[in-house]
N, C-alpha and C positions, 0 to 999 in steps of 0.2 A: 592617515593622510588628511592635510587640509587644505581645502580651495578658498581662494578669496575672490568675491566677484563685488564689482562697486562702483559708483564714479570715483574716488578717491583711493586707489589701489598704494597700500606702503610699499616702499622700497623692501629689500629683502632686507638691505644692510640695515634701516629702522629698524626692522622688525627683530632683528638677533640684537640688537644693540643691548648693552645693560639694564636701559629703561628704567624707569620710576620703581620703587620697590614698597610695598606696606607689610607691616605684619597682621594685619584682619583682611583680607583682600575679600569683596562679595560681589555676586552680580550687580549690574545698575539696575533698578528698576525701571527702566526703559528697554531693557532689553529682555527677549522671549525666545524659546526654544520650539521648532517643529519639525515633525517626524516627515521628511520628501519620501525616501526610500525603506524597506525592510532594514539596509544597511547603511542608511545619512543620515545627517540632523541639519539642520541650520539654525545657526545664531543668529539673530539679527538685533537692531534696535529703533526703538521709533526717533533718536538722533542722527543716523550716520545713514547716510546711501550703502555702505558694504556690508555685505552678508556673509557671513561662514559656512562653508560646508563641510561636516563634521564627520568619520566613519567614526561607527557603534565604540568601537574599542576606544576613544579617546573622551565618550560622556563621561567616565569617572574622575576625567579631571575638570572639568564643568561642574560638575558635584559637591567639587573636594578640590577646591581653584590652589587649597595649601600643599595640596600633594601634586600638584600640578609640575610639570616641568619649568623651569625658568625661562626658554622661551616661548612656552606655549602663555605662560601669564604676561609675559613681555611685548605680547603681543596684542591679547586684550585692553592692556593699558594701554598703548597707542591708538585701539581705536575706539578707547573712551566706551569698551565694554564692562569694565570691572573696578570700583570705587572704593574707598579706602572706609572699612563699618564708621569709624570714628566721624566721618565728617560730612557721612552719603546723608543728602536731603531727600527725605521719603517722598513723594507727590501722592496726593489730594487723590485725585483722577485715575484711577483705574487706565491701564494699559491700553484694554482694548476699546476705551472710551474714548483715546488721543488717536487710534489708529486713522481713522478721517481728517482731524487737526493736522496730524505731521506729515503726514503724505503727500498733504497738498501744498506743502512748503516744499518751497526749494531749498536745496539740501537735506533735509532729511526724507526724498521721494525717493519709493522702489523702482516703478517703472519712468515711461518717460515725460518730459516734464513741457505742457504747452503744446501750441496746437504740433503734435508731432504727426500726427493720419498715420503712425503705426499700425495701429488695427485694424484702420482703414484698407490699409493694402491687403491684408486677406480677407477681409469682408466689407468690399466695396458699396455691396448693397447695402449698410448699415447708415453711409449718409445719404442715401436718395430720400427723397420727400414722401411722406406717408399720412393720406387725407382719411384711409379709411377707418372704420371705427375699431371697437377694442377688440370685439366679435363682429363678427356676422349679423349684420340689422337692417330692418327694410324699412321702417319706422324712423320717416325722419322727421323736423321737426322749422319749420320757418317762420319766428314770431317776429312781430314787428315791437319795433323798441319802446319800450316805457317813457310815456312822459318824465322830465327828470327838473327837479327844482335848482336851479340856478343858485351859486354860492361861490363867494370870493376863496382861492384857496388858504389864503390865513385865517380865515372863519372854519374853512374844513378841517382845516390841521386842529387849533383850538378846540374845537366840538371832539375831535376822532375818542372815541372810544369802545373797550370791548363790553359788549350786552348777551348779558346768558337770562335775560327773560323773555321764554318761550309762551307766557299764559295771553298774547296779544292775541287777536284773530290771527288766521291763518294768513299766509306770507302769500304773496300770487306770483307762478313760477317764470309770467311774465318779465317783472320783477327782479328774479334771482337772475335769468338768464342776459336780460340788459345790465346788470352789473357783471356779468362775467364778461357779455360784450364790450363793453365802455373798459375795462381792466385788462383783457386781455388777448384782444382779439389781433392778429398775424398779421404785418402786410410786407409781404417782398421785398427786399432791399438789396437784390443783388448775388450772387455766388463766390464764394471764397476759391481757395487754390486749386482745390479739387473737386470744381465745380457744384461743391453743394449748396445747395440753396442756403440764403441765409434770410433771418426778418425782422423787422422793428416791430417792438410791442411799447404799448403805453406804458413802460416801467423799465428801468434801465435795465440793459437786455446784451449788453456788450458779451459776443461769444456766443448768442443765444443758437440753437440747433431748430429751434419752435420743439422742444422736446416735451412741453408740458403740455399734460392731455388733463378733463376735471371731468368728477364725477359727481353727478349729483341725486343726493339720496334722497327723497320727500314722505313726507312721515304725515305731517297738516301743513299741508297746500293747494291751492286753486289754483285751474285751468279756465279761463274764461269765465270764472262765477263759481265753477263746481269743485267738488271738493276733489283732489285726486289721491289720495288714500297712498298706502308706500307704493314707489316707485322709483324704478334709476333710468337716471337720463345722462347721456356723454356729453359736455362739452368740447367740442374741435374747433381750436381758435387760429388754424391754419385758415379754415375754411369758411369760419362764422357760421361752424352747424350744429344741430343741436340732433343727437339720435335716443330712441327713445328703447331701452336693453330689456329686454324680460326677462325678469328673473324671481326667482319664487320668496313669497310674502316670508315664509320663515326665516331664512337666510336675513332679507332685509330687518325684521324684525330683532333677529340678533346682533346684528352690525350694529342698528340703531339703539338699542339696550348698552351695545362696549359704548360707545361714542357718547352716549347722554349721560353716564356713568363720569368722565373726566371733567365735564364743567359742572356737575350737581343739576342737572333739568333733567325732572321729572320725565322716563321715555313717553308717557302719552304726551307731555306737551310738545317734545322738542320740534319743528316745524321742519327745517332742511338740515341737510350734511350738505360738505361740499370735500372731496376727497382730493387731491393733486397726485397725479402722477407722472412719474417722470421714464423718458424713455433713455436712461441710464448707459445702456450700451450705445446707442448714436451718439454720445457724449464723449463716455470713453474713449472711441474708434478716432476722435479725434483731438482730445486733450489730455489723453491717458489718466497720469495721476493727480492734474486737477479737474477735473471732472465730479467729484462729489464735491467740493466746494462749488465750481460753477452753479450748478443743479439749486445748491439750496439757496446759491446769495439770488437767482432768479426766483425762487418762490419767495423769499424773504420780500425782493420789491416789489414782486406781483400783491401781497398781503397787505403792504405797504398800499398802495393803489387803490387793491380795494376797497381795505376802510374809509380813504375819502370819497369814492365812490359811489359809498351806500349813504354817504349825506346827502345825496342827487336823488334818491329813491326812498322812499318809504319805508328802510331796511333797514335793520341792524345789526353786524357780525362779531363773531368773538374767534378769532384763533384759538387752535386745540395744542396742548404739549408734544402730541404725538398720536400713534395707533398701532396696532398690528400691520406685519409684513406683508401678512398674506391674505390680501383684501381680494386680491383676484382670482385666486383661490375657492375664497367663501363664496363669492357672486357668480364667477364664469366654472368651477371648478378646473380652471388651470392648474398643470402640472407644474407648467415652468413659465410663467409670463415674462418678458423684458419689460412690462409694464412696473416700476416701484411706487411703492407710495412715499412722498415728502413731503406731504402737509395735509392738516384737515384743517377746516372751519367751520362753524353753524353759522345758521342765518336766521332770520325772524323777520316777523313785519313792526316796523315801526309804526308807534301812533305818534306823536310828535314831529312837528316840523323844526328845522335851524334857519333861520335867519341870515342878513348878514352883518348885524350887530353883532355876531357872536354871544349870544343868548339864546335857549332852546327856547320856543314859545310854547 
């Protein structure tokens, strides 16, 4: 038995039709196999919105597409499952590397596409507004903003670059936290269909959910003059508040050892981390399968932001390639967070000042 489910469902007369014919017929490499049931399979591909659903008895012609029926191959070829070995263009990119890329396209998306509030409808509470921290913290945090040096933005742009020298004095968390302010801090703009709140941030933000929460790691940094030794602090740009998490030196100390390991700085020098997390399911709940694009092209311009940001501040930041999943884990020992991480950054203190010659002095 097979089921076909998709936005583009063939007719049946398609599907029995003669159809295309090869003598090497192989899977596309766009398309994957997985086990639903004891007794299902599903074909799918990261090109085509339709899926197969497969009983056990008919994998050996998946296998063996030669010994296959004619129109069970007649059928793959129309939906651009099965390519002729002679002229199949292999890709670069791993399968499950495009699974994010193609999804978020239209046409080739599984579920649905744009603000749909599908998920929304069984879990309403997913877009309601959520100021509180990531745990449980009493320990809040209200600094007043950093003085910040005035610069033309074609001077900021010019100047922007990434600094992984950590051996400056210590960074003042003053500092780090008035660029998180000035880059990303929330302000209300209104409610969408389904009354959820929505906000404007200094960084194009179009679809934003305020879903991005930051953390911040401090390794050598000052409070006031003094030094404050590892610690993590929340950024809330709903709220413009800063909490301050307790959490044990070892853990932070290993974080900060992965994390100073991908730009080359030395763990004693590195100064801050700055972690991004995204609250991935209030995304979902209402853009379904664009949704992890959404998510990162918002940390992309929030990143964006920053670095001109820290030409205002005595800062220097470098974006990181990546990190581990399970950050919340290591810190909160969370089972199951809806908190993800999608992005990390360091930061440092700058010594140098820019100008708006565009020249560092």
């Amino acid at each position: 038995m097979i089921t076909i489910r998709g936005v583009h469902q063939p007719a049946a007369d398609m599907i029995l039709d003669k159809g295309e014919s090869t003598t090497t017929p192989i899977l596309s490499p766009s398309v994957y196999m997985r086990q639903v049931t004891a007794q299902q399979y599903s074909l799918e591909s990261l090109t085509s919105p339709t899926t197969l659903y497969l009983q056990s008895d008919i994998l050996p012609w998946v296998l063996s597409l030669k010994e296959a029926p004619k129109y069970f191959s007649n059928l793959l070829w129309r939906l651009n499952f099965i390519e002729d070995k002679d002229t199949v263009s292999h890709a670069i990119l791993p399968f499950e590397d495009e699974l994010s890329l193609k999804y978020a396209r239209f046409g080739s998306h599984k579920n649905g596409y744009g603000g749909t509030y599908y998920l929304a409808e069984e879990h309403p509470e997913l877009l309601q507004e959520s100021l509180n921290p990531v745990v449980p913290c009493e320990n809040t945090l209200k600094l007043p903003l950093s003085r910040i040096h005035e610069i033309s933005l074609s001077d900021a742009m010019h100047n922007r670059r990434s600094s992984r020298d950590h051996s400056t004095p210590p960074a003042a968390l003053e500092d780090i936290l008035t660029l998180l302010s000035l880059s990303a801090q929330g302000n209300p703009s209104g409610t969408g269909v389904r009354n959820e709140p929505l906000y404007r941030f200094p960084y194009p933000s179009g679809g934003s959910l305020g879903e991005l929460r930051f953390l911040v790691i401090t390794n050598r940094v000052t409070l006031n003059g003094d030094e404050l030794g590892k610690n993590c602090f929340e950024y809330q740009p709903l709220s413009n508040t800063t909490y301050k998490h307790r959490v044990g030196e070892k853990a932070l100390s290993k974080l900060i050892k992965l994390y100073s390991n991908m730009p080359g700085i030395p763990p004693e020098e590195l100064q801050c981390l700055i972690i991004v997390l995204a609250d991935a399911a209030k995304v979902a709940a209402k853009y379904e399968s664009v949704a992890p694009a959404l998510i990162y092209k918002h940390v992309g311009a929030w990143m964006q932001t920053a670095y001109l940001t820290a030409l205002q501040l005595p800062l220097s930041v470098c974006s990181l390639g990546g990190g581990p999943t399970d950050v919340m884990q290591r810190l909160f020992w969370f089972e199951d967070s809806p908190l993800v991480p999608v992005g990390e950054m360091v930061c440092a203190r700058r010594t140098d000042n820019v100008s708006n010659s565009g020249h560092n002095l």
